[in-house]
One Martini backbone bead per residue (centre of mass of N, CA, C, O) as a GRO file, in nm:
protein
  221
    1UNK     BB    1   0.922   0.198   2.290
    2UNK     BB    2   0.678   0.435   2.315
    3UNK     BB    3   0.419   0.454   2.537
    4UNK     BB    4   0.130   0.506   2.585
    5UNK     BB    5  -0.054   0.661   2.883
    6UNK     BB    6  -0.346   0.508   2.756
    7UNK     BB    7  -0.542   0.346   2.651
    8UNK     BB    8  -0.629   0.265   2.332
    9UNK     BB    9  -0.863   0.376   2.093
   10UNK     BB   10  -1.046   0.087   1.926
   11UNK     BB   11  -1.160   0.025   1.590
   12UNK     BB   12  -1.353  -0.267   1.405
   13UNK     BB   13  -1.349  -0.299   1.038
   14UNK     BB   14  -1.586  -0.531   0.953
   15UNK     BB   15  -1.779  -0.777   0.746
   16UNK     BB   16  -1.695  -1.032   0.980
   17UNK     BB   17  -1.848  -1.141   1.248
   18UNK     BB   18  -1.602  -1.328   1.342
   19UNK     BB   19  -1.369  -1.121   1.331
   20UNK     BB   20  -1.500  -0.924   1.527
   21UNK     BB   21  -1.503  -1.101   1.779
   22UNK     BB   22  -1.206  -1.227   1.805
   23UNK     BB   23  -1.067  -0.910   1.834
   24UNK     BB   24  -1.231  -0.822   2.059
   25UNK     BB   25  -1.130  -1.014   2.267
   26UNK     BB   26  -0.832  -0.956   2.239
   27UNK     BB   27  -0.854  -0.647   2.335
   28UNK     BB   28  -1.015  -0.712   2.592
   29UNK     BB   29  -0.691  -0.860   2.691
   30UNK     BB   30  -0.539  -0.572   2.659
   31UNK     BB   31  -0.497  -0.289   2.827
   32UNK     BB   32  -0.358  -0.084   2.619
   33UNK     BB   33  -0.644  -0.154   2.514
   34UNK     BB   34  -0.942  -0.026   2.374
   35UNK     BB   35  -1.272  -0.083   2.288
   36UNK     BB   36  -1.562   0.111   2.121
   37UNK     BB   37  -1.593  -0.045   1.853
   38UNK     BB   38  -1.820  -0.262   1.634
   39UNK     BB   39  -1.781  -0.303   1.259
   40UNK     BB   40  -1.909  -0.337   0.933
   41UNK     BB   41  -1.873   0.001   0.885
   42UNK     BB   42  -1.824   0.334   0.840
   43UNK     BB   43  -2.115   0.443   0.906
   44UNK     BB   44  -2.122   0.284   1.175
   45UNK     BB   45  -1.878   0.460   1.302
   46UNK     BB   46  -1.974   0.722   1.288
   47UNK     BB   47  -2.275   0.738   1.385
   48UNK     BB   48  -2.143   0.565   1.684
   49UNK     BB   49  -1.932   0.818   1.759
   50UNK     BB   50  -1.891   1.090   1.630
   51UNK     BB   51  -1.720   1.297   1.877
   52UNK     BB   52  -1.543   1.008   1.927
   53UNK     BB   53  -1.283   0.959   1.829
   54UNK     BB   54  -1.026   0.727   1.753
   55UNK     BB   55  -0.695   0.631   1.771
   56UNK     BB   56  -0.795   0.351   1.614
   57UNK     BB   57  -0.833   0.166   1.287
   58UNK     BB   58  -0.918  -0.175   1.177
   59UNK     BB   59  -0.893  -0.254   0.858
   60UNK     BB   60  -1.011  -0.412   0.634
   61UNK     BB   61  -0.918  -0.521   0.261
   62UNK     BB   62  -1.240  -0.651   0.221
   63UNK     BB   63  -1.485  -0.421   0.182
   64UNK     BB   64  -1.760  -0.364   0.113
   65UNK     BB   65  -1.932  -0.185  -0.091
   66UNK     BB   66  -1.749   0.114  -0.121
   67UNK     BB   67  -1.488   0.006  -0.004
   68UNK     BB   68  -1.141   0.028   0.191
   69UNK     BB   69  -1.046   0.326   0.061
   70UNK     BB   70  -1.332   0.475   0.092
   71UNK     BB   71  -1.357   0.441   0.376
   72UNK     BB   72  -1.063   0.570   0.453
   73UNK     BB   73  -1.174   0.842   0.326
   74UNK     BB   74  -1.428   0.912   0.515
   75UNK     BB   75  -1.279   0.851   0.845
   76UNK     BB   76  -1.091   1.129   0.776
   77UNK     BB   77  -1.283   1.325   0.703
   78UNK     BB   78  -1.402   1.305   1.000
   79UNK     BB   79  -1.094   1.188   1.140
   80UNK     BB   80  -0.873   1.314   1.122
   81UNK     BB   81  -0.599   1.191   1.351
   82UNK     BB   82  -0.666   0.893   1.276
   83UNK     BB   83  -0.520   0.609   1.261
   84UNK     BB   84  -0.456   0.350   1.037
   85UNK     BB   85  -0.536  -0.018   1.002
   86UNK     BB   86  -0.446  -0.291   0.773
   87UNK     BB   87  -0.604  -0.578   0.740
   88UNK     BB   88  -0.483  -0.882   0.574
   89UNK     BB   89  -0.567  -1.142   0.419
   90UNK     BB   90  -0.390  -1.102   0.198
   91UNK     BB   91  -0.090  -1.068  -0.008
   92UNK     BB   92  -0.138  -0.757  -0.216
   93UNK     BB   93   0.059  -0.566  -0.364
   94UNK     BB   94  -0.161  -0.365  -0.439
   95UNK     BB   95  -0.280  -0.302  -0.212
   96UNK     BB   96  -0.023  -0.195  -0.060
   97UNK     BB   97   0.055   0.036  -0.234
   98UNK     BB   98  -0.209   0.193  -0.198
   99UNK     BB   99  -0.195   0.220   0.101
  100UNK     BB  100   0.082   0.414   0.087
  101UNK     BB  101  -0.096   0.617  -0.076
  102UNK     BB  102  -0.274   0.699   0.132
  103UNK     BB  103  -0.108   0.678   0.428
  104UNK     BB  104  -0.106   0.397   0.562
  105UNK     BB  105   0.050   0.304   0.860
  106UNK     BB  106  -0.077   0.026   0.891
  107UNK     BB  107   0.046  -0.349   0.822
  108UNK     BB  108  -0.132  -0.625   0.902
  109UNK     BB  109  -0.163  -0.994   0.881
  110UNK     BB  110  -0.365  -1.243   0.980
  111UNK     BB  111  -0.092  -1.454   1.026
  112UNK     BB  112  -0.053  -1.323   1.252
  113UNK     BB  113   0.010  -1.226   1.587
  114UNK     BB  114  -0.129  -0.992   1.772
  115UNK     BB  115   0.172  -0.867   1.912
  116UNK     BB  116   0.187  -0.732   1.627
  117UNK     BB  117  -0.052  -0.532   1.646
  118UNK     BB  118  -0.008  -0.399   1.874
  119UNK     BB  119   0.286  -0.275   1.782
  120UNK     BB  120   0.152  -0.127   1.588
  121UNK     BB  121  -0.012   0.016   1.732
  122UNK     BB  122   0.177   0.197   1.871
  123UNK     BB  123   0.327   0.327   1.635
  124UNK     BB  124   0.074   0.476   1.519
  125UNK     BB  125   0.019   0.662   1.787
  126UNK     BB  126   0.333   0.797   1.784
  127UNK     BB  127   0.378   0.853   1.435
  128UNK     BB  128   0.423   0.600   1.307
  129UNK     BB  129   0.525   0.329   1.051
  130UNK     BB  130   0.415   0.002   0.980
  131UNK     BB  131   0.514  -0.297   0.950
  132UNK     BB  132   0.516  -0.616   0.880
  133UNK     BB  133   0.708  -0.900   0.813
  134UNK     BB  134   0.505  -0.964   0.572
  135UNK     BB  135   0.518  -0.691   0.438
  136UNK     BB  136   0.793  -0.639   0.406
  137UNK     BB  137   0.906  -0.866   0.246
  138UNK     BB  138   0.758  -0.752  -0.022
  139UNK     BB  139   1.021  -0.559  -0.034
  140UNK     BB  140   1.238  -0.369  -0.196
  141UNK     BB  141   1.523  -0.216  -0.240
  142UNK     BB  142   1.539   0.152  -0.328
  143UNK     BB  143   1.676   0.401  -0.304
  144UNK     BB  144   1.534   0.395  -0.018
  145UNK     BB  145   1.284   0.306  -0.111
  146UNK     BB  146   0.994   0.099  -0.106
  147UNK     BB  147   0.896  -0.175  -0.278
  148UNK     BB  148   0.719  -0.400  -0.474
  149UNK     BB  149   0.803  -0.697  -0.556
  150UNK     BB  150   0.697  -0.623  -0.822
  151UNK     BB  151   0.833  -0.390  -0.895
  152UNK     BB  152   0.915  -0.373  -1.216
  153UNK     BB  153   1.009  -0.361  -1.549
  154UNK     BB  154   0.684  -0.264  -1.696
  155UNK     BB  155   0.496  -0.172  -1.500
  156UNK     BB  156   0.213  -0.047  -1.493
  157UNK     BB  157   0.077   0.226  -1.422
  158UNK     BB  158  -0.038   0.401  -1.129
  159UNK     BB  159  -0.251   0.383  -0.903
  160UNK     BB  160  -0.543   0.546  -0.806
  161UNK     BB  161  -0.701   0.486  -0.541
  162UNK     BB  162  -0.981   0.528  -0.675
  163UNK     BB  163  -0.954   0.341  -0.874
  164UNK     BB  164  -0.924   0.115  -0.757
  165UNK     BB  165  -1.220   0.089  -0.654
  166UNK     BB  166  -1.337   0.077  -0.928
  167UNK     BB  167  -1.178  -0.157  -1.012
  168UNK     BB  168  -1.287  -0.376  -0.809
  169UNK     BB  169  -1.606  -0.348  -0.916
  170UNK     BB  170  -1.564  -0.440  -1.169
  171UNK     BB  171  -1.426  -0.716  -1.144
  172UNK     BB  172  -1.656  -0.822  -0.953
  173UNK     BB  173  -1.933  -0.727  -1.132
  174UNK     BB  174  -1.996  -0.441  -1.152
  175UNK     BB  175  -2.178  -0.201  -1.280
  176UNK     BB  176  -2.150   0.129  -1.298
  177UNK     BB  177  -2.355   0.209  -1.172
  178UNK     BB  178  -2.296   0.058  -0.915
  179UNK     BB  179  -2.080   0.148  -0.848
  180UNK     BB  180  -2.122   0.435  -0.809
  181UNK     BB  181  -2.303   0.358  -0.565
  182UNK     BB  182  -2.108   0.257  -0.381
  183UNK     BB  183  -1.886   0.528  -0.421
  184UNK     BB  184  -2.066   0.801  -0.457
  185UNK     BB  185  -2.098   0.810  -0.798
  186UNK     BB  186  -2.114   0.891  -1.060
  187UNK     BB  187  -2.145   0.739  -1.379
  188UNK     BB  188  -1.941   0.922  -1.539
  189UNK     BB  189  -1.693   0.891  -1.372
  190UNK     BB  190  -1.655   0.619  -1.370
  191UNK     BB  191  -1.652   0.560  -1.655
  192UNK     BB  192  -1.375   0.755  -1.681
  193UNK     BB  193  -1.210   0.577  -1.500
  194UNK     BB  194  -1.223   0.337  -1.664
  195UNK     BB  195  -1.103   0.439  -1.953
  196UNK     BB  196  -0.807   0.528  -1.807
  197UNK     BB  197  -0.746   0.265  -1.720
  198UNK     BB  198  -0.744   0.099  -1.967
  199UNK     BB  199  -0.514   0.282  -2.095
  200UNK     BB  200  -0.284   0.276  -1.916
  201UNK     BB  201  -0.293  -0.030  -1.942
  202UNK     BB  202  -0.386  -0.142  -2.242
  203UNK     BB  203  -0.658  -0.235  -2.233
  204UNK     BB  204  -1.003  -0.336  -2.386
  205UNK     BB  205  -1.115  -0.518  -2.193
  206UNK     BB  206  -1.260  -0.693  -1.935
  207UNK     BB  207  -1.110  -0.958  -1.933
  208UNK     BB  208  -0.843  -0.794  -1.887
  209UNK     BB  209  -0.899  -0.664  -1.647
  210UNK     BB  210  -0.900  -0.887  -1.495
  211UNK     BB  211  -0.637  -1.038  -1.545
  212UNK     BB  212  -0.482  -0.835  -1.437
  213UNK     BB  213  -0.610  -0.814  -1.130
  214UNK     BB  214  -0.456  -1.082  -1.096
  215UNK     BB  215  -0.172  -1.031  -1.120
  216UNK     BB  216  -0.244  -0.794  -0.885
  217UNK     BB  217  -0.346  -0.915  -0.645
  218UNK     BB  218  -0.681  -0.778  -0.659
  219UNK     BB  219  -0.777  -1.059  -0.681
  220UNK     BB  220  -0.882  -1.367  -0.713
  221UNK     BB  221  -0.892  -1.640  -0.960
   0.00000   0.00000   0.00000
């Protein structure tokens, strides 16, 4: 694989501080990529690098606040070359989905070795997308597209990004105003967004639309 030919610029969005110091650590441990800031959102991340954009984000994928799909797309609004890694805490069919329907380059779970995050970072650097072994594994071949090994027939229809995030708010207990607030949207729109995911999904109730979130690995039970 072709490298880089000057250490990459990396930021980590994460709002662990514990997992950002260990990351941070890690990366100033390796020559080929240079750490440029750590934080725990993507405001503090636009604030504090302004016209200096990494080439690289590493983001959580349950970050609170916005959410982590509404925080990488307003760090691409901000910074469109930036290519982003998102970082799985668990493995989680849907996450993963979303993830590549938003068009994130690269994804690696926390319990791989850094060498597997270096790689993908090589890779997302020059143009490639790339998935580790463990989100792989994930994925069955379907005329030659990777589907989520969930992905079978009868399969809820598919969620946008947004609706995503709208859906995350909702089931960890936030109330539409709040939803809202967190994403920066109006509390009608959330609501329009609620309304269709129940209809699309066949729910009708919040604890149902819980269930389903637990089902498709978007919350822990």
């Amino acid at each position: 694989m072709e490298k880089p030919s000057r250490p990459v610029t990396i930021i980590v969005v994460d709002n662990q501080q514990l997992v950002r110091e260990s990351l941070s650590a890690l990366i100033d441990s390796d020559p080929t990529v240079r750490l440029v800031a750590s934080v725990a959102n993507c405001e503090a991340a636009i604030a504090l690098l302004a016209d200096a954009p990494p080439a690289v984000a590493l983001v959580d994928s349950e970050l609170g606040g916005s959410g982590t799909f509404a925080s990488i797309r307003k760090l691409r609004s901000t910074w469109s070359a930036m290519r982003v890694v998102l970082l799985l805490t668990s493995l989680r069919d849907g996450v993963i989905e979303q993830a590549r329907s938003l068009g994130v380059e690269g994804i690696v779970t926390r319990m791989e070795p850094f060498e597997e995050l270096r790689r993908t970072i090589e890779a997302v650097t020059i143009g490639r997308c790339s998935y580790s072994p463990r989100v792989q594994a994930r994925f069955v071949s379907s005329r030659g597209t990777g589907k989520p090994s969930s992905a079978v027939a009868g399969r809820p229809p598919h969620i946008t990004p947004r609706e995503f995030d709208v859906l995350r708010c909702l089931v960890g207990g936030r109330t539409v105003k709040q939803a809202a607030s967190d994403l920066g949207l109006a509390s009608p729109t959330v609501d329009n967004h609620k309304t269709r995911l129940m209809s699309r999904l066949d729910v009708h109730t919040g604890p149902q639309l819980v269930r389903y979130a637990i089902r498709e690995g978007i919350i822990d039970a």
